[in-house]
C-alpha positions in Angstrom: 57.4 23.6 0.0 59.3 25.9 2.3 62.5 27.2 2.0 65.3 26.7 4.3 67.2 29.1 5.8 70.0 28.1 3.9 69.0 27.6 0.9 67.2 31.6 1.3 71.2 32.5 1.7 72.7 30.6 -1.1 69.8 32.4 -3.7 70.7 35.6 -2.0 74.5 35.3 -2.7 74.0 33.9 -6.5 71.1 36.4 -7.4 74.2 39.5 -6.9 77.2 37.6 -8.4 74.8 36.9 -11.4 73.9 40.1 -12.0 78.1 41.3 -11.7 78.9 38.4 -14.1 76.1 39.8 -16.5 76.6 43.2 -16.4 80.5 42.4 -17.1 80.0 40.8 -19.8 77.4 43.2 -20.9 79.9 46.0 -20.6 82.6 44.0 -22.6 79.4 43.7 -25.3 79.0 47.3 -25.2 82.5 48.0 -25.7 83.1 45.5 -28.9 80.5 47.3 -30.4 80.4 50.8 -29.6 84.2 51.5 -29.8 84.7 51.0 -33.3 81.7 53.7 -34.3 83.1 56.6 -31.6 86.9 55.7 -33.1 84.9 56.5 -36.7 84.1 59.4 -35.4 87.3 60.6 -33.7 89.3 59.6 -36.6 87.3 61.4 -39.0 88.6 65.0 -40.6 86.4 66.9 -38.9 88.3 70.3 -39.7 87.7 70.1 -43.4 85.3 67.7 -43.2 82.5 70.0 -45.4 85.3 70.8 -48.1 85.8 67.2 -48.4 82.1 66.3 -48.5 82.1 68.9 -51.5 84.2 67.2 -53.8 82.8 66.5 -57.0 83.7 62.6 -56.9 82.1 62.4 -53.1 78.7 64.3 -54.4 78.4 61.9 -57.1 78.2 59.1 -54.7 75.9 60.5 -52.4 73.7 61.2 -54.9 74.2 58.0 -56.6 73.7 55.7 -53.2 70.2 58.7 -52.7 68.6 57.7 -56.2 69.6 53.8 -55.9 68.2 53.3 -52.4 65.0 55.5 -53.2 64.4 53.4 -56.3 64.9 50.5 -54.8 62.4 51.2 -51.8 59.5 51.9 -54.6 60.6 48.9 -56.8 60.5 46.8 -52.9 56.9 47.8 -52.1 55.8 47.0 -55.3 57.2 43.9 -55.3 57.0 43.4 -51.7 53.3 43.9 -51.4 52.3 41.0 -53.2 54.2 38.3 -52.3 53.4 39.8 -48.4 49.5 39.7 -49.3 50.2 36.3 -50.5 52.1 35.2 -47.4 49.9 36.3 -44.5 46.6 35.8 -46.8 46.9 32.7 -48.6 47.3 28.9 -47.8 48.5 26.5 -50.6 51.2 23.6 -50.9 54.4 25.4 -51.1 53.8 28.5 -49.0 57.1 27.8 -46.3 59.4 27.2 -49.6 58.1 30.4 -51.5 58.5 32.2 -48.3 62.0 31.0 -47.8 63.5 31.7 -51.3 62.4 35.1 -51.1 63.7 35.7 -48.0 66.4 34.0 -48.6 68.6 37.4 -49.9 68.3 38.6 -46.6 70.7 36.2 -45.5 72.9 35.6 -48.4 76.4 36.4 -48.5 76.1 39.5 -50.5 78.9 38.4 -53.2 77.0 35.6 -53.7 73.8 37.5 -54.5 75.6 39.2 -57.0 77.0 36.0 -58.7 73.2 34.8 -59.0 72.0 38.5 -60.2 75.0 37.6 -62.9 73.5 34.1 -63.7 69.9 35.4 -64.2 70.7 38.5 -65.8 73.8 38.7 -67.0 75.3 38.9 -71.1 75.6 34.8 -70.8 72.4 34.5 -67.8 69.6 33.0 -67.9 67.4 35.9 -69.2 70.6 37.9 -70.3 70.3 37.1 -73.9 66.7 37.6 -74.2 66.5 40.7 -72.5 69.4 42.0 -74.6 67.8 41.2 -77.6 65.1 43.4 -76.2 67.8 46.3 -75.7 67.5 45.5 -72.0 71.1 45.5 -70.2 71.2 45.5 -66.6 74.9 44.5 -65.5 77.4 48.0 -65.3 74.6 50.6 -65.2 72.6 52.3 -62.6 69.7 50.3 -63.1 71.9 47.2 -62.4 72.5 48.8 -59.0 69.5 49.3 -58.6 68.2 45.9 -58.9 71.3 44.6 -56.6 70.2 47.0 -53.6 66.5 45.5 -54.5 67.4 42.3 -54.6 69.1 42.6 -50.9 66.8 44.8 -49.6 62.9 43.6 -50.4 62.8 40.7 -48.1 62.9 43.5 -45.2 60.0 44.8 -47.0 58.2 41.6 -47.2 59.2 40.9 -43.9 57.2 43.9 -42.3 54.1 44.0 -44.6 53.6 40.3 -43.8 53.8 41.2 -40.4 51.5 43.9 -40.2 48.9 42.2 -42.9 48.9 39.6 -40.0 47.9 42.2 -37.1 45.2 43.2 -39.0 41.6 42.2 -37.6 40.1 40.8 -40.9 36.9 41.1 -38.9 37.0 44.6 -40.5 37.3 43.3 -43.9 34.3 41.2 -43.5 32.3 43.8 -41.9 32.7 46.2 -45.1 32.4 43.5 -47.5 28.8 42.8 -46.3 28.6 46.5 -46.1 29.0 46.3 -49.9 32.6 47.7 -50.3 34.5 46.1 -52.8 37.9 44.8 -52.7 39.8 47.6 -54.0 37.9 49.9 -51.1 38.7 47.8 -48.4 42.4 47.4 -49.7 42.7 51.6 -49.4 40.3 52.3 -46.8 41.1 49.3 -44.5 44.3 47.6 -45.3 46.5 50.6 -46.4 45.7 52.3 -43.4 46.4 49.6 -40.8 49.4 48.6 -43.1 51.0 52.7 -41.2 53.6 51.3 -38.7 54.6 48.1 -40.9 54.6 50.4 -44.1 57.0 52.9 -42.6 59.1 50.5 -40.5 59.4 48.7 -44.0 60.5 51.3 -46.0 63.0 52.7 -43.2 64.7 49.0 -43.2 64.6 48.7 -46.9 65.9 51.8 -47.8 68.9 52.1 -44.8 69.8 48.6 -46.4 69.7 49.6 -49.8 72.0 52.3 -48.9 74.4 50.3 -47.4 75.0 47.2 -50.3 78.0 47.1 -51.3 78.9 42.7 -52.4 75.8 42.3 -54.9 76.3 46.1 -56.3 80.1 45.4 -56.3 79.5 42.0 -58.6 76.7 42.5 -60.9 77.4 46.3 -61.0 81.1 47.2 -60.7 82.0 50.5 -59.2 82.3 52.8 -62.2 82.2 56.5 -61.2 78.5 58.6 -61.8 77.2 55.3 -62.4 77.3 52.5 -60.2 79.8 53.8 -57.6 77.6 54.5 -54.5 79.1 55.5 -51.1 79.8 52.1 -49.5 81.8 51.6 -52.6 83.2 55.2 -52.9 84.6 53.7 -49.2 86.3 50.8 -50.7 88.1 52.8 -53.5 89.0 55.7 -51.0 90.4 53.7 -48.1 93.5 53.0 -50.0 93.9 56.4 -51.7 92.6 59.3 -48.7 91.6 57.3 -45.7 90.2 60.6 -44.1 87.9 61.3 -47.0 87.0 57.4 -46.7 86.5 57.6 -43.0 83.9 60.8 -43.4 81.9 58.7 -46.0 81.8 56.1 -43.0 80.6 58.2 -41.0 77.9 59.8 -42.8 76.4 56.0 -43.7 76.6 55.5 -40.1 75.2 58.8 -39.5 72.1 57.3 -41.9 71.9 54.2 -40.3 71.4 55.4 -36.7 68.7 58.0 -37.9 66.8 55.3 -39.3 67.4 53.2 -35.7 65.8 56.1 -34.3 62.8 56.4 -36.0 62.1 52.6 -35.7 62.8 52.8 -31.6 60.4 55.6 -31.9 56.9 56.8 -33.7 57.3 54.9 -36.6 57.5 50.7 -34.3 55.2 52.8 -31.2 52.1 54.0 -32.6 
């Protein structure tokens, strides 16, 4: 059917005013979300900024949020693996509820995830009595944080390796099984190896999220200096006592975050 003349003049007009009506409100977007990180960084002590980076309270944290987030990415993929192997690999009754309850942290309000880390684990949890009879305590201590930043975290994991299990051309698989390889061969030779850009974006994800827990750490951790207090809650406790030195932590998680944005935007999602 052929267009009119007017009706070739009417899409002409609308075609610009959408495009000024979307790129205002894209502007307006940009704005919300951009402002509040560039007024981090003006707002931050820049002129003493390394002196107060070098306090012995501020190293602690960094430290503490550096050994937390790294334990929690091995403690991910080893969990992570599995359940993703199972995911992409396996059909049974059940699959879309396993899949949603342990993805479901992702989405949890993170005080929430530390009340149920409490309720499992905890002096009066579900497993809190038996594993304290075992000398197992996991609520106040490092290892409790580490769990919580796990517990938050691993469904990014999951999330990745399932997706990249899935892209993988199990044509190979077959071919080296007739070939005689056996399963633990084609799991290193074949799967491991196609697993690269998943792996990576996976453990970028898992460990900038780790870094930045503060609800579940908060609640099944406390914030308890050298041992629990990482930076996001070093932030909490300073921004009522020295907002600059809480402000400079801001912007060094920030600082973490975007590095990690940048290497998924770059080799590790384009290879």
């Amino acid at each position: 059917m052929k267009q009119t003349p007017t009706s070739s003049r009417v899409s002409r007009r609308l075609i610009p005013s959408a495009r000024i009506v979307l790129g205002a409100l894209a502007f307006i977007a940009a704005v919300l979300l951009v402002l509040p990180v560039i007024a981090l960084g003006a707002r931050a002590p820049w002129s003493d900024a390394l002196a107060r980076l070098f306090r012995p309270g501020t190293l602690d944290a960094l430290r503490l949020s550096l050994v937390v987030s790294t334990a929690s990415v091995v403690l991910s993929l080893a969990l992570g693996f599995p359940i993703a192997w199972v995911l992409a690999r396996c059909t049974f009754p059940g699959r879309r509820i396993l899949r949603t309850l342990v993805l479901l942290p992702m989405v949890f309000p993170p005080v929430v995830g530390g009340v149920a880390l409490l309720a499992a684990f905890g002096s009066h949890g579900i497993c809190g009595s038996t594993m304290q009879s075992l000398g197992i305590r996991l609520p106040f201590t490092t290892a409790g944080a580490i769990v919580a930043a796990t517990f938050v975290s691993c469904p990014f994991m999951i999330l990745s390796l399932e997706s990249g299990l899935q892209s993988i051309d199990r044509r190979l698989e077959d071919a080296a099984a007739t070939l005689g390889a056996s399963d633990w061969m084609i799991l290193r030779r074949i799967v491991v190896r196609g697993l690269g850009p998943a792996l990576r974006a996976g453990i970028a994800l898992t460990w900038a999220r780790a870094l930045g827990e503060f609800g579940a750490t908060i609640t099944f951790a406390g914030s308890h200096p050298g041992r629990t207090r990482t930076l996001p809650l070093a932030v909490y406790e300073l921004i009522n006592v020295d907002v600059g030195d809480a402000i400079l932590l801001g912007v060094l998680l920030v600082a973490f975050a975007a590095a990690v944005l940048l290497a998924l935007s770059g080799k590790v999602l384009l290879r």
